[in-house]
DOLUM-313441 format. One record per residue (C-alpha): x, y, z; residue in three letters. Coordinates in nm, 2 decimals. Example, Ala and Ser with C-alpha at 12.3 -4.5 7.8 and 13.67 -1.06 7.14 Angstrom:
BEGIN
<r <1.23; -0.45; 0.78>; "ala">,
<r <1.37; -0.11; 0.71>; "ser">,
//
This chain:
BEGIN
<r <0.00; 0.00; 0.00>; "unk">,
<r <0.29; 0.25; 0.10>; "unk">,
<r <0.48; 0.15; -0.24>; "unk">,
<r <0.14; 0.22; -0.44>; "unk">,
<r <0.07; 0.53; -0.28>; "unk">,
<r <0.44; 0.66; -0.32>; "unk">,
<r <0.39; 0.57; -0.70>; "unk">,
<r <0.08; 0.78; -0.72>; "unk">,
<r <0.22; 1.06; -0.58>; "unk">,
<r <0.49; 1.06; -0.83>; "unk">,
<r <0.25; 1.03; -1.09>; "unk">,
<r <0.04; 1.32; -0.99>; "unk">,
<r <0.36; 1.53; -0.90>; "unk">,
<r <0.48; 1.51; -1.27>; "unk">,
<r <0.13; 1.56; -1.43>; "unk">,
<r <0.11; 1.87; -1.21>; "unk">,
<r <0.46; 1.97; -1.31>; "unk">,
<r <0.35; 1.90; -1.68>; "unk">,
<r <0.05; 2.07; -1.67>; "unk">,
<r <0.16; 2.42; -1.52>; "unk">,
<r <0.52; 2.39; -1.79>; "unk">,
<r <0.21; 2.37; -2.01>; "unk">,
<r <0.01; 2.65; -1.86>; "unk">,
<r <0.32; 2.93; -1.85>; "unk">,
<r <0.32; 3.17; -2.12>; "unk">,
<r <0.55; 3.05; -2.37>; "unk">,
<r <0.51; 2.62; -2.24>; "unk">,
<r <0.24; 2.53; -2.54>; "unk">,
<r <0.47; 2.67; -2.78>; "unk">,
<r <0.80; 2.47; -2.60>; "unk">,
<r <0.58; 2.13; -2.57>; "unk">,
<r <0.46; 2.17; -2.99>; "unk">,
<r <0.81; 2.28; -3.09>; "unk">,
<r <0.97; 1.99; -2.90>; "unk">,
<r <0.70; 1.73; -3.03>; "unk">,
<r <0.82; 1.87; -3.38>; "unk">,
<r <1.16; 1.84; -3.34>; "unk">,
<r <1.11; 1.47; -3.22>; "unk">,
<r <0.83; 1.45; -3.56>; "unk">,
<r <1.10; 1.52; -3.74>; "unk">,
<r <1.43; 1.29; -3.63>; "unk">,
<r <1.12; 0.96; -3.62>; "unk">,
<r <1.07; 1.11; -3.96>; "unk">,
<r <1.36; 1.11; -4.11>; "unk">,
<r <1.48; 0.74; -3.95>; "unk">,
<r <1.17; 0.61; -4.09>; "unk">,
<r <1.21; 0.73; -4.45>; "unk">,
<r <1.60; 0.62; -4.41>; "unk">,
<r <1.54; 0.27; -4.29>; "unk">,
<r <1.17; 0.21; -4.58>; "unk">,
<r <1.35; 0.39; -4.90>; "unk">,
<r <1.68; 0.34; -4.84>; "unk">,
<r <1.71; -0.02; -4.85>; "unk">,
<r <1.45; -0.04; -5.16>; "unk">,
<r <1.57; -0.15; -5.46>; "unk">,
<r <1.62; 0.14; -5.72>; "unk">,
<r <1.54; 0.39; -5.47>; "unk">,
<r <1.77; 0.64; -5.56>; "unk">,
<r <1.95; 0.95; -5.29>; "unk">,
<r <1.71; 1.19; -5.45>; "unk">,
<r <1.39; 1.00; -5.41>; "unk">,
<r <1.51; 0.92; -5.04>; "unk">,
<r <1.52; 1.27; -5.00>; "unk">,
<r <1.22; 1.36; -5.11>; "unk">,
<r <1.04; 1.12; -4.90>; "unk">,
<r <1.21; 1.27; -4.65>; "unk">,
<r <1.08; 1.62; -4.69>; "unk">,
<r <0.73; 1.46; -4.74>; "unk">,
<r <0.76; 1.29; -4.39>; "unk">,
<r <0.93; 1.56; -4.21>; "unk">,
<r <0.63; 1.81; -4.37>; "unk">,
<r <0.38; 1.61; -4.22>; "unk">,
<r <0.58; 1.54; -3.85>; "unk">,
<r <0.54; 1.92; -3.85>; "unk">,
<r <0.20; 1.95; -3.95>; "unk">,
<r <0.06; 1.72; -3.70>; "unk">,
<r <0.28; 1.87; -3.41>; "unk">,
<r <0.32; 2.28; -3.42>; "unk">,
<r <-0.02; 2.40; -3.47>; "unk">,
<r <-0.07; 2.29; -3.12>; "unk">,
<r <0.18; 2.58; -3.00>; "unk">,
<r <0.03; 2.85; -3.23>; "unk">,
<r <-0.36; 2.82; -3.23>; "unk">,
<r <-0.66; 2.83; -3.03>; "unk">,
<r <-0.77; 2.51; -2.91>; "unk">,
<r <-1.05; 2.47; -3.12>; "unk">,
<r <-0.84; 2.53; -3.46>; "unk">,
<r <-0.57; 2.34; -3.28>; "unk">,
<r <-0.75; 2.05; -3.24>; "unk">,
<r <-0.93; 2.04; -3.62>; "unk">,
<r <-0.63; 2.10; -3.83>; "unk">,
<r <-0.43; 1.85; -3.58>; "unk">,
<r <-0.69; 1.63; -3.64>; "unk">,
<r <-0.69; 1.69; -4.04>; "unk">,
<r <-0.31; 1.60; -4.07>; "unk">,
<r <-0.35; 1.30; -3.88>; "unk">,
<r <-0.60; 1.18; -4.09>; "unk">,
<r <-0.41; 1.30; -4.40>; "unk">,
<r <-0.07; 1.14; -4.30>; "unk">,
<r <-0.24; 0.79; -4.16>; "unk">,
<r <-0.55; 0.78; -4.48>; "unk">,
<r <-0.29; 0.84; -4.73>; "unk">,
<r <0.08; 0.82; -4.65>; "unk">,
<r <-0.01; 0.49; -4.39>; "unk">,
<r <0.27; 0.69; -4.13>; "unk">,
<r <0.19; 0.91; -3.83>; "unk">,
<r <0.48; 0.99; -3.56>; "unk">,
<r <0.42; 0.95; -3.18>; "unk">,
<r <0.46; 1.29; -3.15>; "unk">,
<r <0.19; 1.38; -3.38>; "unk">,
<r <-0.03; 1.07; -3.21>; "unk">,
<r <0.09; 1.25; -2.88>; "unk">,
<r <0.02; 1.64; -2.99>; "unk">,
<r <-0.31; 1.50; -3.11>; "unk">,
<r <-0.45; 1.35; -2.80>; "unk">,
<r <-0.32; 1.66; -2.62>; "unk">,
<r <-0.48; 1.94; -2.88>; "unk">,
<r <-0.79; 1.72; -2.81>; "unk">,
<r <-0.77; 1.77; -2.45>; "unk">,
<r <-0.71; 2.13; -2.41>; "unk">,
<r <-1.03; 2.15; -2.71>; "unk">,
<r <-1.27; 1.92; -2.42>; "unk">,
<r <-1.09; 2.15; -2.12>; "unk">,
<r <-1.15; 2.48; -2.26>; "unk">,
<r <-1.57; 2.44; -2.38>; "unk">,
<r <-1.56; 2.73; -2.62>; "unk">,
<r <-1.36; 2.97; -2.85>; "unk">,
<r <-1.33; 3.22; -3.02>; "unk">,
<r <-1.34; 3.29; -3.42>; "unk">,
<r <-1.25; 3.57; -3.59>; "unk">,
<r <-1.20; 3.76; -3.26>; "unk">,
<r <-1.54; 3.72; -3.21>; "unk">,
<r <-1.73; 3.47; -2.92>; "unk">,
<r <-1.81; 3.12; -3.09>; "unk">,
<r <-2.14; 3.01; -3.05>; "unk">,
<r <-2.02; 2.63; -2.98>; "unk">,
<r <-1.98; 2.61; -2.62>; "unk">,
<r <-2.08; 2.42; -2.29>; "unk">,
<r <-2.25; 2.07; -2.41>; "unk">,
<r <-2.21; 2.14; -2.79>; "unk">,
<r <-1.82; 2.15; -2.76>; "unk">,
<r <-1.80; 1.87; -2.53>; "unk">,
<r <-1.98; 1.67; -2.84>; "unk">,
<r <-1.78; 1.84; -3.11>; "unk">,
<r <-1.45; 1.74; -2.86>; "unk">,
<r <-1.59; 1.39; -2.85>; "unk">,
<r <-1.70; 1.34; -3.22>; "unk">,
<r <-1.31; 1.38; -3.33>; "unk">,
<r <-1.33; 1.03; -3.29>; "unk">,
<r <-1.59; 0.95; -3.58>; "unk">,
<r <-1.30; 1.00; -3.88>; "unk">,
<r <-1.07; 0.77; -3.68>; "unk">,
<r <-1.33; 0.51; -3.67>; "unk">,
<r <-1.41; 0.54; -4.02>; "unk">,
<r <-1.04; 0.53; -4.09>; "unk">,
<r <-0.99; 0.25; -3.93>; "unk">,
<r <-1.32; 0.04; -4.08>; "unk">,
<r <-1.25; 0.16; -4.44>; "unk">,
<r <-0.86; 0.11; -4.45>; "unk">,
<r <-0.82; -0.24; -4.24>; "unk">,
<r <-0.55; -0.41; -4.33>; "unk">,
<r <-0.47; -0.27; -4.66>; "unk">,
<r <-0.29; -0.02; -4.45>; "unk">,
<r <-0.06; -0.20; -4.29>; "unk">,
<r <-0.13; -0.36; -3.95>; "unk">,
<r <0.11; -0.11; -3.77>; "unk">,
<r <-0.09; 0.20; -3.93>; "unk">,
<r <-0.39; 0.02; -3.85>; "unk">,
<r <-0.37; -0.03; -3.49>; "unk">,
<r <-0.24; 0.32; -3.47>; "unk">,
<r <-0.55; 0.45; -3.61>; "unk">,
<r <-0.75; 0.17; -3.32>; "unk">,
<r <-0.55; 0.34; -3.05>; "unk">,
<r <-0.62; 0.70; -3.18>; "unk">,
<r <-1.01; 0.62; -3.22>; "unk">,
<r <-1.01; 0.50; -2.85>; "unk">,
<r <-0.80; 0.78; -2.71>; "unk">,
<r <-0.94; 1.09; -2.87>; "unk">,
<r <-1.26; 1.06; -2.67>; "unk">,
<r <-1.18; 0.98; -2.39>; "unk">,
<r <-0.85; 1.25; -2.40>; "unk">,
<r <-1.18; 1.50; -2.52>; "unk">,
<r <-1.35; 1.39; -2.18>; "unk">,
<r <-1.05; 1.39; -1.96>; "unk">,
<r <-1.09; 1.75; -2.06>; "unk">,
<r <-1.44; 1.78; -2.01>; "unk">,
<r <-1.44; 1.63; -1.66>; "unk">,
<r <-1.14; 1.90; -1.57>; "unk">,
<r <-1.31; 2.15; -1.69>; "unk">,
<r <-1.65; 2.08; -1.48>; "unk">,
<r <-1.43; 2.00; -1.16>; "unk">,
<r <-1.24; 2.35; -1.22>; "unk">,
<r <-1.61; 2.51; -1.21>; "unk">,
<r <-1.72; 2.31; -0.98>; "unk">,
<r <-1.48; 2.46; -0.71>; "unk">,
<r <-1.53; 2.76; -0.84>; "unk">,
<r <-1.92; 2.77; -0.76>; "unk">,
<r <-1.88; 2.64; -0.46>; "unk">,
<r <-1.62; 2.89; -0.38>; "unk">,
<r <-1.87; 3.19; -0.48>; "unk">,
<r <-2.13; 3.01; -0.26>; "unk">,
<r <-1.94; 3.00; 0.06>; "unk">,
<r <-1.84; 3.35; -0.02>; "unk">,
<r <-2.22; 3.50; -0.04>; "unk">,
<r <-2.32; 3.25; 0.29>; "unk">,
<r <-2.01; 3.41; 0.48>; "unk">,
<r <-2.13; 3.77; 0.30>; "unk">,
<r <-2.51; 3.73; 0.45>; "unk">,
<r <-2.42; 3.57; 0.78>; "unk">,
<r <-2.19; 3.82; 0.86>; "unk">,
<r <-2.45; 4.11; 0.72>; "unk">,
<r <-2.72; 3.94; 0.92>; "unk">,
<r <-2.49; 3.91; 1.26>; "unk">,
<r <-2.46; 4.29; 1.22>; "unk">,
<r <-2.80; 4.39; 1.16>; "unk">,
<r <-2.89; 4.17; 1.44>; "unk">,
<r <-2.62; 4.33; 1.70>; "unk">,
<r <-2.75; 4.70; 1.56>; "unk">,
<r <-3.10; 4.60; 1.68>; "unk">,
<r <-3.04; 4.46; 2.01>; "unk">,
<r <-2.84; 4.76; 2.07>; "unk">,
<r <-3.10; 4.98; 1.92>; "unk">,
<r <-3.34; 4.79; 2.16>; "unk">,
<r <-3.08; 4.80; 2.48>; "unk">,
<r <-3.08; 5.15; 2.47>; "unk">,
<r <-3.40; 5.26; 2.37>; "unk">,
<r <-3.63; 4.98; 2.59>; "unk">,
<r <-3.36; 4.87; 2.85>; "unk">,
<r <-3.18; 5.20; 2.92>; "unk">,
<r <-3.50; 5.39; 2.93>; "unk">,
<r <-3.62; 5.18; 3.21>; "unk">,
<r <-3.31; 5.15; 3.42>; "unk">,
<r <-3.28; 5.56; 3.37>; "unk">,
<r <-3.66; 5.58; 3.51>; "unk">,
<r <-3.52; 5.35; 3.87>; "unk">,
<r <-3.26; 5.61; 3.86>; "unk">,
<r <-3.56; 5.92; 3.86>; "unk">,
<r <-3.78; 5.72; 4.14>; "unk">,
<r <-3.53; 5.61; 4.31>; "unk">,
<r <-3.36; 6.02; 4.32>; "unk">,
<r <-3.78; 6.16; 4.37>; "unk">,
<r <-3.86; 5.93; 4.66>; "unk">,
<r <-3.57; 5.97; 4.88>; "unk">,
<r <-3.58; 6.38; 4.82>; "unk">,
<r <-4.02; 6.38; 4.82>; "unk">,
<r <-4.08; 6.15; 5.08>; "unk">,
<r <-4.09; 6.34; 5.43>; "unk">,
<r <-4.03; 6.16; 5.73>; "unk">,
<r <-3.78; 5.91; 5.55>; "unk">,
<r <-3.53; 5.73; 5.81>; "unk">,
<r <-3.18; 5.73; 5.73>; "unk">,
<r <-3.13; 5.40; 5.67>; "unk">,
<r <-3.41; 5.45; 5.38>; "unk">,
<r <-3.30; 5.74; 5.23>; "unk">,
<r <-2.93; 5.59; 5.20>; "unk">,
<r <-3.10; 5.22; 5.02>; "unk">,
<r <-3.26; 5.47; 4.77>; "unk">,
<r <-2.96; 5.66; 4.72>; "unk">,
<r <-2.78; 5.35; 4.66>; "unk">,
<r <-3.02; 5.22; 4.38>; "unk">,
<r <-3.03; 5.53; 4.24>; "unk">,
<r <-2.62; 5.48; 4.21>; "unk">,
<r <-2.64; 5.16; 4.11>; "unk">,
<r <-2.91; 5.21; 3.83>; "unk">,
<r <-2.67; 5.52; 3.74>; "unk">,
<r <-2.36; 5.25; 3.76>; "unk">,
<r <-2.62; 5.01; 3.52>; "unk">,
<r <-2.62; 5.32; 3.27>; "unk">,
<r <-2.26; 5.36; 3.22>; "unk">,
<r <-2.21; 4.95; 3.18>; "unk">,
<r <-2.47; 4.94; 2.93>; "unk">,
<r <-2.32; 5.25; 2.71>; "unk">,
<r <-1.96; 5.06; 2.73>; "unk">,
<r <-2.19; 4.73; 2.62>; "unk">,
<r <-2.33; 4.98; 2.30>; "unk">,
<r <-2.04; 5.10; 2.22>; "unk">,
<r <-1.93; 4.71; 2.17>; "unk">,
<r <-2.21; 4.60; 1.97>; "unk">,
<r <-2.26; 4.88; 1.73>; "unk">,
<r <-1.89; 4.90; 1.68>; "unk">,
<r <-1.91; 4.74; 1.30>; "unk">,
<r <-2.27; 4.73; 1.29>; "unk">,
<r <-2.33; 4.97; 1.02>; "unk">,
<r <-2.65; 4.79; 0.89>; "unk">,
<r <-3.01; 4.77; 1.09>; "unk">,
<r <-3.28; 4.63; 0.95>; "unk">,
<r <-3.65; 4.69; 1.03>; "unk">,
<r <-3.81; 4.49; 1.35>; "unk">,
<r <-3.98; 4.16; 1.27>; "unk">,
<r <-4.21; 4.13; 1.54>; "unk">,
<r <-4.48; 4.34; 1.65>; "unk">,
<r <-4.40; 4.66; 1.82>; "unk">,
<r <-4.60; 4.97; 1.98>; "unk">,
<r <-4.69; 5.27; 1.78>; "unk">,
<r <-4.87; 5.62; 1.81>; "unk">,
<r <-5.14; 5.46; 1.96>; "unk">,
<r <-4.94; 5.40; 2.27>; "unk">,
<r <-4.79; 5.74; 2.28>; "unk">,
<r <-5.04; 5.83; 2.58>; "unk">,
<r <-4.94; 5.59; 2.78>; "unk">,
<r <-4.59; 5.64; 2.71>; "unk">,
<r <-4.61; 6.02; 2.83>; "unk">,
<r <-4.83; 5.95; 3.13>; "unk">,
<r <-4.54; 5.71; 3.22>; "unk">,
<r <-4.28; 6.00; 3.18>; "unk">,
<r <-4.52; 6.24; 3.40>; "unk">,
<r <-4.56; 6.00; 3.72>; "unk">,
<r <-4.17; 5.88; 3.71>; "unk">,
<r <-4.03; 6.26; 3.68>; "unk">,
<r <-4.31; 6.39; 3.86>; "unk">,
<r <-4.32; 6.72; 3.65>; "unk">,
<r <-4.57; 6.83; 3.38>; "unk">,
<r <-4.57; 6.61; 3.06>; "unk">,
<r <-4.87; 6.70; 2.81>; "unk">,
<r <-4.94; 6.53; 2.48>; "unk">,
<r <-5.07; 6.75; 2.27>; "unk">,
<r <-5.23; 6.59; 1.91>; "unk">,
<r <-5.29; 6.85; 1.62>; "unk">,
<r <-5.46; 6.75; 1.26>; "unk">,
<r <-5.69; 6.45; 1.12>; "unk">,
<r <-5.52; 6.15; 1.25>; "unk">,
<r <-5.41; 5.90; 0.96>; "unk">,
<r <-5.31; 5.56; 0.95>; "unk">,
<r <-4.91; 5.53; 0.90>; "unk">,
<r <-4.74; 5.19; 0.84>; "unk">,
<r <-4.61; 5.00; 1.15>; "unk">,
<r <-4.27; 5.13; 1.07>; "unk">,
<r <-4.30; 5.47; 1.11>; "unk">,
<r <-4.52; 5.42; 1.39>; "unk">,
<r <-4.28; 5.23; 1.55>; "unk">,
<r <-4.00; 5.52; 1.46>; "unk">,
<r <-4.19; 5.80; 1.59>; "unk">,
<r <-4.25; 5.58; 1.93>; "unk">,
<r <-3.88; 5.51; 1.95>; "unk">,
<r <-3.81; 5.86; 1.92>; "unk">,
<r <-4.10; 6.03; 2.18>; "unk">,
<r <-3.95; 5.78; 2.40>; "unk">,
<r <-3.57; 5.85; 2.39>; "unk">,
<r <-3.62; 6.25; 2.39>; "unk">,
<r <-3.82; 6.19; 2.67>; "unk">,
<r <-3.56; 5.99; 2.87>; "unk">,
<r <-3.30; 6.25; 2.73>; "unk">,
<r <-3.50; 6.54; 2.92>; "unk">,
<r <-3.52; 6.30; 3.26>; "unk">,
<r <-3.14; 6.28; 3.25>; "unk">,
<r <-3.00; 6.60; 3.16>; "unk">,
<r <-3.32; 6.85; 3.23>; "unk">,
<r <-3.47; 6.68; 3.57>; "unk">,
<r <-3.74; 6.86; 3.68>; "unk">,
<r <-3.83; 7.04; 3.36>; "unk">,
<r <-4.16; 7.03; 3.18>; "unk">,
<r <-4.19; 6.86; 2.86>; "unk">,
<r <-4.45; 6.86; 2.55>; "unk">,
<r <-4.47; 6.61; 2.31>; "unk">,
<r <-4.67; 6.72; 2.02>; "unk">,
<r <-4.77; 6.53; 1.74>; "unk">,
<r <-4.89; 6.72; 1.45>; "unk">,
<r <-5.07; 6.52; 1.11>; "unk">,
<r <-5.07; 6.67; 0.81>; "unk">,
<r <-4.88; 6.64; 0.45>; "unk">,
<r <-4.92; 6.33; 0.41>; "unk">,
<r <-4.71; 6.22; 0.73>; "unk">,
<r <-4.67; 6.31; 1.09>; "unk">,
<r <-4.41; 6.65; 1.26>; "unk">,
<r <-4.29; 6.54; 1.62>; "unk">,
<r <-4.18; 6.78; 1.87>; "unk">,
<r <-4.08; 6.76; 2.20>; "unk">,
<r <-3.98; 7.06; 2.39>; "unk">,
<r <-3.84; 7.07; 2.76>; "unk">,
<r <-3.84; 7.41; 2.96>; "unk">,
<r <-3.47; 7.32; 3.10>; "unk">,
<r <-3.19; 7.56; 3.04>; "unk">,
<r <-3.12; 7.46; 2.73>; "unk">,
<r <-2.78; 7.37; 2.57>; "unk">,
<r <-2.68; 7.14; 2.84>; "unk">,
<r <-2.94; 6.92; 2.76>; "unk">,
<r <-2.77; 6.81; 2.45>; "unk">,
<r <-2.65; 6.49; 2.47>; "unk">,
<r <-2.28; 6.37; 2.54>; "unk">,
<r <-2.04; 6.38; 2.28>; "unk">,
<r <-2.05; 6.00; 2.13>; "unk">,
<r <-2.40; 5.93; 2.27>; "unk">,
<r <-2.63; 5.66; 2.10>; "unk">,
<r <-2.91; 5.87; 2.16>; "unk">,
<r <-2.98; 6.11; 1.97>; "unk">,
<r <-2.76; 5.96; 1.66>; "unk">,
<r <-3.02; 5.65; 1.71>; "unk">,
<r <-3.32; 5.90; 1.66>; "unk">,
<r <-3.17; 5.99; 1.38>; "unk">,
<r <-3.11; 5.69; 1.22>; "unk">,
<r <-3.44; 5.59; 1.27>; "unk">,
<r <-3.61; 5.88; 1.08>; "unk">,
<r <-3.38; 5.85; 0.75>; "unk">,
<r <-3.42; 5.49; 0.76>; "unk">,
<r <-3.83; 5.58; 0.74>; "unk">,
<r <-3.77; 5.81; 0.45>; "unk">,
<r <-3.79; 6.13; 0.71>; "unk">,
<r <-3.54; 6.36; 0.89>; "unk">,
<r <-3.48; 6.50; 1.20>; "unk">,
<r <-3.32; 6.82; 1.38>; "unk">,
<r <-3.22; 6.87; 1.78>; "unk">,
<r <-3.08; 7.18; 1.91>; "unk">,
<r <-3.18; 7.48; 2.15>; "unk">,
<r <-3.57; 7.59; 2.12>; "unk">,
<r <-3.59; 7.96; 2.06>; "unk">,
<r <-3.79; 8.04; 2.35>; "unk">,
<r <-3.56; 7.83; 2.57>; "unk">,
<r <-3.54; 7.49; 2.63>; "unk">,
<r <-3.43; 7.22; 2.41>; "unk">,
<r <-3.65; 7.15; 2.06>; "unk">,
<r <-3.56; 6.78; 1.90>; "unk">,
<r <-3.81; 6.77; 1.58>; "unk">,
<r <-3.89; 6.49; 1.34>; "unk">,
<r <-4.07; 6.51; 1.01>; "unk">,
<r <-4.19; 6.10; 0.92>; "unk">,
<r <-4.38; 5.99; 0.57>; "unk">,
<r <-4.70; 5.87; 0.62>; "unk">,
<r <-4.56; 5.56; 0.42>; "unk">,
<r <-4.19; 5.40; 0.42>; "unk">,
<r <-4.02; 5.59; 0.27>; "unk">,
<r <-3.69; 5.46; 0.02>; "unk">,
<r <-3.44; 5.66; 0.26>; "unk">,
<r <-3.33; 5.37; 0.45>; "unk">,
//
């Protein structure tokens, strides 16, 4: 088994070594000249040892059959060098049948740059003619590489013996080798795009598993910080109300609720390093696939807001309500919610109005807080008011935060009534 597989390896080591000498730029041209060159010396022994010891075969006639031989070594070896495989294989084929149906001689070299025009023809599936694409390719050339074999055949039937048995067997072997030299090619061919699909394949699985990994991680952290962090931030408020509200509060209680109200504050700052993680290379977000709230549950989001901070918080609803898509319901939602949570944090205390105005064909958000103003922007590098953001291009919309011009802090969103193409 060791000596057999040593032997194979040797095999396939010099066919690969073949094969790319074959494959470099000027390696067709070395193999056909090299095939001619040995075309030429079998040749030339052969006309030496038939004419030479005929009777009345003169120098001059010796030579001439010479020059006949050597002609036809040279035709069935150097077009192999020069053309495309197509041609190649054709006129190859041609000489062959020339040199064997009339002249009863062909060299190894020819039989050898025969079977190997053949292969290359089978390998390639197609060519070009005139500089212009050939219509034979795929199946149709694998046939036309194949049916090289019918004029051998013939050949062979038609000649028999009258040929001489050597030139007869030669023209067997050929018959039985050109198809299956022609498949060899064929099968190469289809392995070679074989791999070659299957590399393309595991290249768009790897593309849309690692686009859907970072549209995933974009949404949990869109989700983190707009459900999670807006929660923890109102234990934070409650916690900060209660102990300050609450008269009468023992020590001992006012120091627990100080201590959530760290530790929710503590919570905050873990979960912005966790963002910062997760939406580090994800660029992409896709829309939510499961059902989420919308304007309708704008009230209740905004009575939420007024008994955690304990301050005024009005909704105020201007126009003929329409019906939007889920999407932009969902948006506007997101966004109500996150400018609210943005005024708990850096405007405690102050009064907020969330307006939502219909109208246009879509919806206008504002929400304005009576703080002091600037400082309720929100940190350099903040997911907040980026992630508003996103959301309202993504829905086809836009939106603008900054200072209100009476005082206070404005953040104002224009959404299509309809998905828009903006995300």
């Amino acid at each position: 088994m060791g000596g057999m597989s040593l032997t194979a390896g040797w095999r396939a080591g010099w066919a690969g070594r073949a094969e790319r000498f074959a494959a470099a730029r000027y390696g067709l041209a070395a193999t056909a000249g090299l095939l001619g060159l040995a075309a030429v010396i079998e040749a030339l022994a052969r006309a030496a040892m038939t004419y030479a010891a005929t009777a009345g075969a003169g120098p001059n006639q010796v030579f001439a059959w010479g020059l006949l031989y050597c002609a036809l070594g040279l035709a069935t070896t150097l077009p192999l060098g020069f053309l495309r495989p197509a041609p190649a294989a054709a006129i190859l084929s041609a000489a062959s049948l020339l040199s064997l149906g009339v002249f009863h001689f062909l060299t190894v070299a020819g039989a050898a740059a025969e079977l190997i025009a053949v292969y290359r023809f089978g390998r390639a599936g197609s060519w070009r003619v005139g500089g212009a694409p050939g219509a034979i390719g795929g199946n149709a050339a694998e046939y036309a590489a194949a049916g090289l074999t019918v004029p051998f055949l013939v050949l062979a039937v038609v000649t028999g013996d009258a040929a001489g048995t050597e030139t007869w067997v030669l023209t067997v072997v050929l018959a039985a080798l050109v198809p299956a030299a022609a498949w060899a090619g064929v099968a190469r061919r289809w392995r070679a795009e074989a791999r070659l699909h299957t590399a393309a394949t595991q290249a768009i699985a790897g593309t849309v598993v690692e686009h859907t990994a970072r549209s995933e991680r974009a949404r949990i952290a869109r989700e983190l910080h707009d459900v999670v962090a807006h929660h923890i931030s109102m234990i934070a408020v409650q916690a900060e109300t209660a102990r300050l509200t609450t008269p009468g509060m023992p020590a001992a209680g006012a120091q627990r609720l100080s201590e959530i109200g760290e530790t929710a504050r503590a919570g905050l700052t873990e979960m912005r390093r966790l963002l910062g993680v997760l939406r580090e290379d994800a660029e992409a977000e896709v829309g939510d696939r499961h059902p989420q709230p919308g304007l309708e549950q704008l009230p209740g989001l905004v009575d939420g807001a007024r008994e955690t901070s304990g301050t005024r918080c009005r909704l105020i609803v201007s126009g003929t309500p329409v019906t939007v898509d889920p999407g932009v319901g969902l948006a506007a939602y997101r966004i109500v919610q996150e400018a609210l949570t943005n005024a708990r944090r850096h405007a405690p205390g102050a009064a907020v109005d969330v307006e939502v105005r219909y109208g246009d064909g879509g919806l206008r958000l504002l929400i304005r807080d009576n703080g002091p103003g600037p400082q309720t922007t929100a940190p350099a590098g903040g997911h907040g008011l980026h992630g508003m953001r996103e959301r309202a291009v993504a829905m086809g919309g836009e939106l603008r935060a900054g200072a209100a011009t009476v005082g206070g802090f404005l953040v104002e969103a224009r959404l299509p009534g309809k998905c828009g193409t903006g995300g």
